[in-house]
Backbone as CSV, one residue per row, in Angstrom:
resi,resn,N_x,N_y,N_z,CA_x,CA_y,CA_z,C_x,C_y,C_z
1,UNK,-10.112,-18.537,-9.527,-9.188,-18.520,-8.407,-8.701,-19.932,-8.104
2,UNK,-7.692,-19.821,-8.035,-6.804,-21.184,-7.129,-7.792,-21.780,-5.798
3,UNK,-7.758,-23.193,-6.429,-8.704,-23.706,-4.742,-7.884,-23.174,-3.689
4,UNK,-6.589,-23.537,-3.817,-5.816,-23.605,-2.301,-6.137,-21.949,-1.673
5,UNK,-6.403,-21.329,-2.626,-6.998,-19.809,-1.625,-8.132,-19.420,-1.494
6,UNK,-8.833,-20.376,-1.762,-10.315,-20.093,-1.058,-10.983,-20.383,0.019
7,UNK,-9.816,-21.044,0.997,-10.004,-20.731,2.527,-9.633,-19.226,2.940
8,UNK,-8.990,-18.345,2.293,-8.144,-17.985,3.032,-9.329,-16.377,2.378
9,UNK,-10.404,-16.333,1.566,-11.190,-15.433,1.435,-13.083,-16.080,1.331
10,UNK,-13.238,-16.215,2.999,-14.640,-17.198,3.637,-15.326,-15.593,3.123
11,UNK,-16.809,-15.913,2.787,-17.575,-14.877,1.916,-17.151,-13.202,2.190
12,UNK,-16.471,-13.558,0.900,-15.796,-12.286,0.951,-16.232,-12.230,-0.895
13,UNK,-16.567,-10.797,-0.405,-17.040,-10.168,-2.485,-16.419,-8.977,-2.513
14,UNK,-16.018,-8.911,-4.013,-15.267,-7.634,-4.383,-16.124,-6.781,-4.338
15,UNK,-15.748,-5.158,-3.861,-16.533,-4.156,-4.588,-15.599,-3.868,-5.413
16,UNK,-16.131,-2.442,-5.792,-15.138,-1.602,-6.522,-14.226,-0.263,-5.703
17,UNK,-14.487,-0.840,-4.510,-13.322,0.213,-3.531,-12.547,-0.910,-2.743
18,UNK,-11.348,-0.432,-3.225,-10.106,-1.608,-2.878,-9.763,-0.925,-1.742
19,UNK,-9.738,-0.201,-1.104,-9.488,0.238,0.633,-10.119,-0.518,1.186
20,UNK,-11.427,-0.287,1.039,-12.573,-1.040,1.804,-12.495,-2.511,1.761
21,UNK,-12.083,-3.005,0.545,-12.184,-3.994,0.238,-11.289,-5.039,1.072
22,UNK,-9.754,-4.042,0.964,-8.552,-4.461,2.083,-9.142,-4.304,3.423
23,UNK,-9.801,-3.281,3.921,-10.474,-3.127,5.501,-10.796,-4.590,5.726
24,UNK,-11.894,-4.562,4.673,-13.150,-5.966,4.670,-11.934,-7.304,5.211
25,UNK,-10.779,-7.714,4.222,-10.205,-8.457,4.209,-9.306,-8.575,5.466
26,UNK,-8.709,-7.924,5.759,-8.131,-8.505,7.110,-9.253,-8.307,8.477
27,UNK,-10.084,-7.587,8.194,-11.256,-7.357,9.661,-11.615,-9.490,9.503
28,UNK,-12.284,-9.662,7.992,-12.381,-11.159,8.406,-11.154,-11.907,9.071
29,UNK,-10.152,-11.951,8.671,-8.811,-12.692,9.189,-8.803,-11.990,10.880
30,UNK,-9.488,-11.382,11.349,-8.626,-10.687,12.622,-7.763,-10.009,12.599
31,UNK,-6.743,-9.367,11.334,-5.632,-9.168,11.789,-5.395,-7.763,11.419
32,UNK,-5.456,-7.033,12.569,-5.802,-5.170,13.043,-4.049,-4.858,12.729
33,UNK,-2.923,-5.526,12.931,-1.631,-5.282,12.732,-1.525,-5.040,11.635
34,UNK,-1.939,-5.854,10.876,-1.266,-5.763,9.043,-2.230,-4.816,8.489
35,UNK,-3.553,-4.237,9.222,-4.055,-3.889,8.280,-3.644,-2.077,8.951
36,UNK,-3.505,-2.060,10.190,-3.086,-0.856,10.627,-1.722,-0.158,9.549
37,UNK,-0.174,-1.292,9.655,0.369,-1.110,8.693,0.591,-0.556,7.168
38,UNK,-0.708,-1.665,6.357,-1.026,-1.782,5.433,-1.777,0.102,5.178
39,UNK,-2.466,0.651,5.998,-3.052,1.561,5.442,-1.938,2.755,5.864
40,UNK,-0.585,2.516,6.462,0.448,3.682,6.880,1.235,3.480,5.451
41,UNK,1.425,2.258,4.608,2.051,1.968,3.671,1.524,2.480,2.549
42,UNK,0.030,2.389,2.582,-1.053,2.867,1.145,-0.696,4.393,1.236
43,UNK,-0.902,5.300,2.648,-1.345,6.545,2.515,0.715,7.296,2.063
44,UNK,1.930,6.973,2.853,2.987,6.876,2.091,3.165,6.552,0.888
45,UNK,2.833,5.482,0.442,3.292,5.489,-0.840,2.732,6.121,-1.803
46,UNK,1.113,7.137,-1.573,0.554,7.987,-2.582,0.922,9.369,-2.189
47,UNK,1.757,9.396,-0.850,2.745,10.750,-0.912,3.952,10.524,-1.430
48,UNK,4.955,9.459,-1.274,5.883,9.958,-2.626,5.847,9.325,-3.601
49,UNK,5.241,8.743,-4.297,4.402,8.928,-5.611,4.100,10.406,-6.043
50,UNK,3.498,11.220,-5.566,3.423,12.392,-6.159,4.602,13.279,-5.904
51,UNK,5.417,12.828,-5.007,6.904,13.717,-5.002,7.571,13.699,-5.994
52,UNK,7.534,11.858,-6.985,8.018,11.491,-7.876,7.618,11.496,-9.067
53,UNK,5.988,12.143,-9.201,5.466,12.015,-10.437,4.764,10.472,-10.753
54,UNK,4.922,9.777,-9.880,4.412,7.931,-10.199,2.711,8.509,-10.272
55,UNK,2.441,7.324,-10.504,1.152,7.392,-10.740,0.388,7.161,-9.107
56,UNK,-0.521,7.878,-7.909,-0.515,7.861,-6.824,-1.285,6.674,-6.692
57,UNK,-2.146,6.661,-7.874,-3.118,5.802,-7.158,-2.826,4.117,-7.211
58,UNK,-2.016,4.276,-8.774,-1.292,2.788,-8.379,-0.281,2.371,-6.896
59,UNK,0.268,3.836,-6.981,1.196,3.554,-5.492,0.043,3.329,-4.474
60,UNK,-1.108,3.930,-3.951,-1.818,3.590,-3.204,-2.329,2.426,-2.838
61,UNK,-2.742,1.965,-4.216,-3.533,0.383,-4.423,-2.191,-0.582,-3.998
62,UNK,-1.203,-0.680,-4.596,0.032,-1.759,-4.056,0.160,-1.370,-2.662
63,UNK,0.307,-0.642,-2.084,0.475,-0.778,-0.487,-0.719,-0.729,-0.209
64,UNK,-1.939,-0.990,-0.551,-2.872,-1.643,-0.011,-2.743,-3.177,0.189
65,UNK,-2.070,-3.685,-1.228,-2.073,-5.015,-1.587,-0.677,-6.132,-1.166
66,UNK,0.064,-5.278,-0.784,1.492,-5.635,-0.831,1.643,-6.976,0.544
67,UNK,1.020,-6.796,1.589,0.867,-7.667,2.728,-0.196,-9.092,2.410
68,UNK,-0.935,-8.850,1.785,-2.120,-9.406,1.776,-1.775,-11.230,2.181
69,UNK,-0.871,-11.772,2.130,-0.083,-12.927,2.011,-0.303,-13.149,3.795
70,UNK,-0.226,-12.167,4.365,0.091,-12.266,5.837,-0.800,-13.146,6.267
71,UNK,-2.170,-13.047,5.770,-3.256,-14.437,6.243,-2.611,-15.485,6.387
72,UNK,-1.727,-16.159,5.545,-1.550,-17.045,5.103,-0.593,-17.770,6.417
73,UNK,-0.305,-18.987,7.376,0.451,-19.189,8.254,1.925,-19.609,7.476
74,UNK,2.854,-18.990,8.001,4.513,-19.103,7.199,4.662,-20.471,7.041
75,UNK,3.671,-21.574,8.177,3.973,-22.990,8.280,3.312,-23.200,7.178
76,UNK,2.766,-22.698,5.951,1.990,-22.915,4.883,2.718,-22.364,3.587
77,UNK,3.205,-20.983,4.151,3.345,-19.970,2.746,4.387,-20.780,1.697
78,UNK,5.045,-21.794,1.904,6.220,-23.171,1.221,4.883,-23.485,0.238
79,UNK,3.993,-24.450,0.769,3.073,-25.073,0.516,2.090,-24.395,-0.785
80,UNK,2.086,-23.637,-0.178,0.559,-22.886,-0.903,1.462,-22.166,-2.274
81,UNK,3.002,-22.195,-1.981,3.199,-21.341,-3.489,3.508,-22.162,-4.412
82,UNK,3.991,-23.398,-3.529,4.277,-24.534,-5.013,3.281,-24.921,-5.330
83,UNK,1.898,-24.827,-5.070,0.588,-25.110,-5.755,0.603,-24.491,-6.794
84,UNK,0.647,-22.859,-6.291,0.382,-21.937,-7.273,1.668,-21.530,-8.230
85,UNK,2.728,-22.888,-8.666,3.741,-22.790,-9.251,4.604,-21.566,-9.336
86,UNK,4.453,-20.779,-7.905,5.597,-19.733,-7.542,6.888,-20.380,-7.826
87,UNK,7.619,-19.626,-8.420,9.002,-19.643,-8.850,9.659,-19.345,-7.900
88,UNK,10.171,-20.765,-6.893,11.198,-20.616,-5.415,12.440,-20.761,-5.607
89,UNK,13.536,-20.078,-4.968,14.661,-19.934,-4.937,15.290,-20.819,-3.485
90,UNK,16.241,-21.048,-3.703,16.922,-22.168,-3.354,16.517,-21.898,-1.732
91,UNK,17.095,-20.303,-1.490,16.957,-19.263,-0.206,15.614,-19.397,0.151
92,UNK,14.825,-18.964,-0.568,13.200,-19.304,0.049,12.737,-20.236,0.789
93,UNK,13.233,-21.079,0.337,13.046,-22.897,0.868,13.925,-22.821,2.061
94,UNK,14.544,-22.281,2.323,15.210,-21.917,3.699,14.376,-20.914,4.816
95,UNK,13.995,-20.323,4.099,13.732,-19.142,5.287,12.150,-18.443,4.261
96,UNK,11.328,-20.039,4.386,9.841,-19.275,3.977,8.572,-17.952,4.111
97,UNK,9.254,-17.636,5.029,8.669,-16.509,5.078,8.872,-14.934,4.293
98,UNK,9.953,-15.104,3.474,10.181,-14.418,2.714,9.260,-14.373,0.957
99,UNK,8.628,-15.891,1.231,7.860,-15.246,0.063,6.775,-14.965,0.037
100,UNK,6.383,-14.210,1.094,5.473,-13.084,1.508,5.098,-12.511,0.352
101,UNK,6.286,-11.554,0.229,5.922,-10.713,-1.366,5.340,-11.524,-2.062
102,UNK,5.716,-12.495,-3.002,5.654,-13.744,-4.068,4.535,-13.739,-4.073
103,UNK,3.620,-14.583,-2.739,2.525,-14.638,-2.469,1.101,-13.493,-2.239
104,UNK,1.818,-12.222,-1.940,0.570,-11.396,-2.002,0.839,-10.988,-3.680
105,UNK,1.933,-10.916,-4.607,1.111,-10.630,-5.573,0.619,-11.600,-6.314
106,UNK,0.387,-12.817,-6.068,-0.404,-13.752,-6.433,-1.826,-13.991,-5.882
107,UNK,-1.983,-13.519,-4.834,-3.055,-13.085,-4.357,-3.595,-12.045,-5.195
108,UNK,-3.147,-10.686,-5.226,-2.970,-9.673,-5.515,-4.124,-10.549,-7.182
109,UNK,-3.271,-10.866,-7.867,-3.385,-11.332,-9.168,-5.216,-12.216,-9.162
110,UNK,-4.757,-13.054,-7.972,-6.236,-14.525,-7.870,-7.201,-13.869,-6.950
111,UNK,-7.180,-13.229,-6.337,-8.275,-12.634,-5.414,-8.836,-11.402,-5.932
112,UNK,-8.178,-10.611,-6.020,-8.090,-8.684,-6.531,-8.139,-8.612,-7.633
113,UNK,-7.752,-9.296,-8.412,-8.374,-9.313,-9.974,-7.598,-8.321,-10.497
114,UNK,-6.009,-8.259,-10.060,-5.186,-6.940,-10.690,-4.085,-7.833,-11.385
115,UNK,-4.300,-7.296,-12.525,-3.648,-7.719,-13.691,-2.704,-6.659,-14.126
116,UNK,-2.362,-5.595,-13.932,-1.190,-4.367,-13.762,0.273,-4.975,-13.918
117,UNK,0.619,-5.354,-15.151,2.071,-6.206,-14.682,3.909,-4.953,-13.961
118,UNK,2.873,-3.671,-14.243,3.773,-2.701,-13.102,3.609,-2.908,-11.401
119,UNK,2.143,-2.735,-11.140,1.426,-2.862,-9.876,2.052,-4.580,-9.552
120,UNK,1.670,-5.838,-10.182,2.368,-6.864,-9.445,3.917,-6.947,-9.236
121,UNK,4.335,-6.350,-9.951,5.795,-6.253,-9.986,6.373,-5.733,-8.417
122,UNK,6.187,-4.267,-8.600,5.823,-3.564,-6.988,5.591,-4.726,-6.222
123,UNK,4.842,-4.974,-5.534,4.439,-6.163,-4.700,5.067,-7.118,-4.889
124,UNK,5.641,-8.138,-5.479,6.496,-9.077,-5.606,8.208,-8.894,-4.774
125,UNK,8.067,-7.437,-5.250,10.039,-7.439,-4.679,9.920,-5.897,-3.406
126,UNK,8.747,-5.622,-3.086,8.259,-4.846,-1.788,9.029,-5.155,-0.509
127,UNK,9.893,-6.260,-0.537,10.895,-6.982,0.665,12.462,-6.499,0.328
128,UNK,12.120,-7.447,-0.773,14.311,-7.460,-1.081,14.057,-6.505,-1.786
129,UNK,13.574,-5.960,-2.443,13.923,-4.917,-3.758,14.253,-6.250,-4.989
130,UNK,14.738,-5.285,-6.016,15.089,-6.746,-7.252,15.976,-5.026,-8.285
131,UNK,17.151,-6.093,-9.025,17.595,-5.422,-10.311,16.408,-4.545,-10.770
132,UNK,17.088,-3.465,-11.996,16.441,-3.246,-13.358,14.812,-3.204,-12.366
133,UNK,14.596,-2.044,-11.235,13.533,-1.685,-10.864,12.860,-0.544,-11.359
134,UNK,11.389,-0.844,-11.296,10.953,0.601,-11.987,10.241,1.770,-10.673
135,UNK,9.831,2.528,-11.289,9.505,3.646,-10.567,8.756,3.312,-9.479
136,UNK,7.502,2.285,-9.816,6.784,1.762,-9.048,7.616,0.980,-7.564
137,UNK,8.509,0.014,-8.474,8.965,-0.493,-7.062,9.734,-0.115,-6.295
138,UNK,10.518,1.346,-6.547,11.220,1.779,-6.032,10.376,2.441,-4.346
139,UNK,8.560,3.055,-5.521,8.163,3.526,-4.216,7.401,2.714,-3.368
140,UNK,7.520,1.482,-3.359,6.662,0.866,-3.044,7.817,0.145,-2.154
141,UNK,8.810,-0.169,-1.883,9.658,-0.460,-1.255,9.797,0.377,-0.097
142,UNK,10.347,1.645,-0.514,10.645,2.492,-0.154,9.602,2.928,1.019
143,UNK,8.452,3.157,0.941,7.436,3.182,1.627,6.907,2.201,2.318
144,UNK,7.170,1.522,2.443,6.966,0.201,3.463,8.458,0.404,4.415
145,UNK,9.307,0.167,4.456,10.663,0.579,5.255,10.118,1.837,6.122
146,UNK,9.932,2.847,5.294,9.886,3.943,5.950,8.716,4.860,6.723
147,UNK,7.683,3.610,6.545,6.094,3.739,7.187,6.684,2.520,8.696
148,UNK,7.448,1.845,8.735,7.922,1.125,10.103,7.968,2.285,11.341
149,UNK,7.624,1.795,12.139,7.569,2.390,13.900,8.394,1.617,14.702
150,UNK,9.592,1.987,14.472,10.585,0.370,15.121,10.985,0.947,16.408
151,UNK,11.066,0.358,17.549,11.269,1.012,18.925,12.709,1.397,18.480
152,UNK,13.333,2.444,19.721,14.200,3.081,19.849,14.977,3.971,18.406
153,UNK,16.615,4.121,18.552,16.848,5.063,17.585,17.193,4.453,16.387
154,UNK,16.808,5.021,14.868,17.354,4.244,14.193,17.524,5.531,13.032
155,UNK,18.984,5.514,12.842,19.112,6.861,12.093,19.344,6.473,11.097
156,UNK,19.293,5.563,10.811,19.419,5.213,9.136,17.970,5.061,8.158
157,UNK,16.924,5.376,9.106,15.522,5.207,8.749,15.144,6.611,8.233
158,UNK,16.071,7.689,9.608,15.962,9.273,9.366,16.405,9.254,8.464
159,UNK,17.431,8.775,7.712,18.458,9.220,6.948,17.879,8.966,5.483
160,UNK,17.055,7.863,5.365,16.585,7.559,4.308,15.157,8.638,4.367
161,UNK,14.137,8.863,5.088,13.198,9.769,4.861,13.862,10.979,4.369
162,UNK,15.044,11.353,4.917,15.815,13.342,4.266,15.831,12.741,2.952
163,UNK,16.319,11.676,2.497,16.256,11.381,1.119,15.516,11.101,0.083
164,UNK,14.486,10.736,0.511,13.159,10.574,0.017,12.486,11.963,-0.458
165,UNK,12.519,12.775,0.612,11.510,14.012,0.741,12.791,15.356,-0.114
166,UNK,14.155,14.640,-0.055,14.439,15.443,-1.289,15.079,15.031,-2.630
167,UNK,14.012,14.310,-2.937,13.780,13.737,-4.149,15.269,12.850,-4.584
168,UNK,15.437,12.352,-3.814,16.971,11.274,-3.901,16.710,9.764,-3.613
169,UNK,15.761,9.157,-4.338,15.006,8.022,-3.460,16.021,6.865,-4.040
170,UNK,16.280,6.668,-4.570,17.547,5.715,-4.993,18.452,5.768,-3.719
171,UNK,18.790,6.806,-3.732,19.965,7.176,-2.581,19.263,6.727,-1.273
172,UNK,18.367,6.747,-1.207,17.163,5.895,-0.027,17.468,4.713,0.117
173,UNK,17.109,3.882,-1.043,17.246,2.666,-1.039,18.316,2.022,-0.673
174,UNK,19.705,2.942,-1.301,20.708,2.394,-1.254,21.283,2.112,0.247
175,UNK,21.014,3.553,1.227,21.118,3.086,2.343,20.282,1.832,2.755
176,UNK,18.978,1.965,2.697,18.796,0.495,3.178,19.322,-0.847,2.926
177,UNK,19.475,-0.530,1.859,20.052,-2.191,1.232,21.473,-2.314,1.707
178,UNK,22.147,-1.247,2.095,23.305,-1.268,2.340,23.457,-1.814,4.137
179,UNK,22.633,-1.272,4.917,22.383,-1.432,6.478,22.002,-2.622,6.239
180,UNK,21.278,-3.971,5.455,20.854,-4.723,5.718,22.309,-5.641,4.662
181,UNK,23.122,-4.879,4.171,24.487,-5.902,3.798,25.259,-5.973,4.912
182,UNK,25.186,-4.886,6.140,25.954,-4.677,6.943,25.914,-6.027,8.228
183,UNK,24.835,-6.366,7.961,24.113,-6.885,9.332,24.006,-8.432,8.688
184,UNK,24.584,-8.847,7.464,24.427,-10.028,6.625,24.497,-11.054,7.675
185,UNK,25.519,-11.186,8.743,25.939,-12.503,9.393,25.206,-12.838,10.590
186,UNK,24.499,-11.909,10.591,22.833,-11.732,11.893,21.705,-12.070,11.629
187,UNK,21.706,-12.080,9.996,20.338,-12.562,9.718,19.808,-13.486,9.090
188,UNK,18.648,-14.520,9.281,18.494,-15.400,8.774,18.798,-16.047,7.287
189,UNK,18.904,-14.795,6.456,18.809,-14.592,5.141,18.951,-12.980,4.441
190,UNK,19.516,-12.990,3.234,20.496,-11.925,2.831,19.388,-12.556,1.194
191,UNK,18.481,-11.895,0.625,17.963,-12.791,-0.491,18.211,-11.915,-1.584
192,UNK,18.561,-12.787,-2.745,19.768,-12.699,-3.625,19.364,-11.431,-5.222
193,UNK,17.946,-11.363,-4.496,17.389,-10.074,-5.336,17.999,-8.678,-4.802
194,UNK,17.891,-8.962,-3.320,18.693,-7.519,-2.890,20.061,-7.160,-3.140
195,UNK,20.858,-8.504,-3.151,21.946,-8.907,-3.699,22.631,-7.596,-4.348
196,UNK,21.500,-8.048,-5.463,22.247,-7.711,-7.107,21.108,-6.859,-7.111
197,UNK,20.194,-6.042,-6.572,20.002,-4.149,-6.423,21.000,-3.917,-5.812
198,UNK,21.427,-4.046,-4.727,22.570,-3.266,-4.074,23.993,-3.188,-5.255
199,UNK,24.164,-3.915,-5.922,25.515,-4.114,-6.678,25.186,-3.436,-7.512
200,UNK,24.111,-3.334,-8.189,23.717,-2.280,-9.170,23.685,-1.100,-8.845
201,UNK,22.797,-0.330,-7.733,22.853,0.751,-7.183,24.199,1.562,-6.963
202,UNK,25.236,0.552,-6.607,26.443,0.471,-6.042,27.117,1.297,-7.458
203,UNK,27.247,0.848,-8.361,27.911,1.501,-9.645,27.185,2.250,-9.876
204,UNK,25.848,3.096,-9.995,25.721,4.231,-9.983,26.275,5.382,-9.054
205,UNK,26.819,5.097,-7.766,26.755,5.662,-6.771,28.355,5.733,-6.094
């Protein structure tokens, strides 16, 4: 393991149950939010995984793993990835907290001992989405968006679950990526993986 993350797992040992293992891991950090999340994201993404035929339990294990970065303080997450020679984009360096993803599957990789180059993949683009996605990250995206509890109405969240649950999950995505092109000049950052899924999606559709 990378020194720079061995503050960030104080005696902490693997078993061989990665639920527990995630419990274990944020109960040390304190942090009941991400891990409350984290287990609405695991138990979604091994329901449509089997809507889709994916494999459940990999979908399970990545939304176990997909947050795991959150330990980490955003006034750090810059820091700690150019150690671990994360590949940063111009945008990142702007608005660090986006490589959240980046960082839990490098975690994912130095802590968890998951070497799955489908499963890190998932976890890496679990935010923006990315081009040329596979099955995995489609549900692993997809299920994090749509495991959110966001106050008041948001019908584009409904709109993407009718799509999901009838087997149109592309068409899922696309709304999202599309609500978050809509809203481009509001938000800190527009990152350039979602970019170019949406443009792709876009010519299928």
């Amino acid at each position: 393991m990378n020194t720079i993350l061995e503050q960030f797992v104080p005696n902490f040992k693997l078993t061989n149950d990665l639920k527990y293992d995630i419990q274990k891991f944020f109960t040390i950090h304190n942090d009941k939010e991400t891990l409350e999340h984290t287990l609405k994201v695991a138990a979604e993404a091994r329901r449509v995984a089997q809507l889709y035929n994916a494999d459940p339990l990999k979908a399970e294990q990545v939304g176990l793993l997909h947050d795991i970065s959150n330990v980490i303080p955003v006034k750090e997450m810059l820091h700690v990835a150019e150690v671990l020679s994360i590949e940063i984009l111009p945008e990142e360096r702007t608005y660090a907290r986006i490589l959240h993803q980046k960082l839990s599957k490098a975690m994912a990789f130095e802590i968890f001992k998951i070497d799955d180059q489908e499963m890190l993949s998932a976890i890496e683009c679990h935010t923006t989405m990315k081009p040329h996605s596979s099955l995995l990250d489609k549900v692993l995206f997809i299920s994090d968006k749509i495991s959110w509890e966001l106050p008041g109405d948001h019908q584009y969240l409904k709109d993407i679950r009718t799509k999901v649950d009838e087997h149109k999950i592309t068409e899922g995505i696309l709304i999202y990526l599309n609500n978050i092109w809509e809203q481009r000049d509001k938000l800190k950052l527009v990152h350039p993986w979602l970019i170019k899924a949406r443009e792709e999606l876009l010519k299928q559709f």
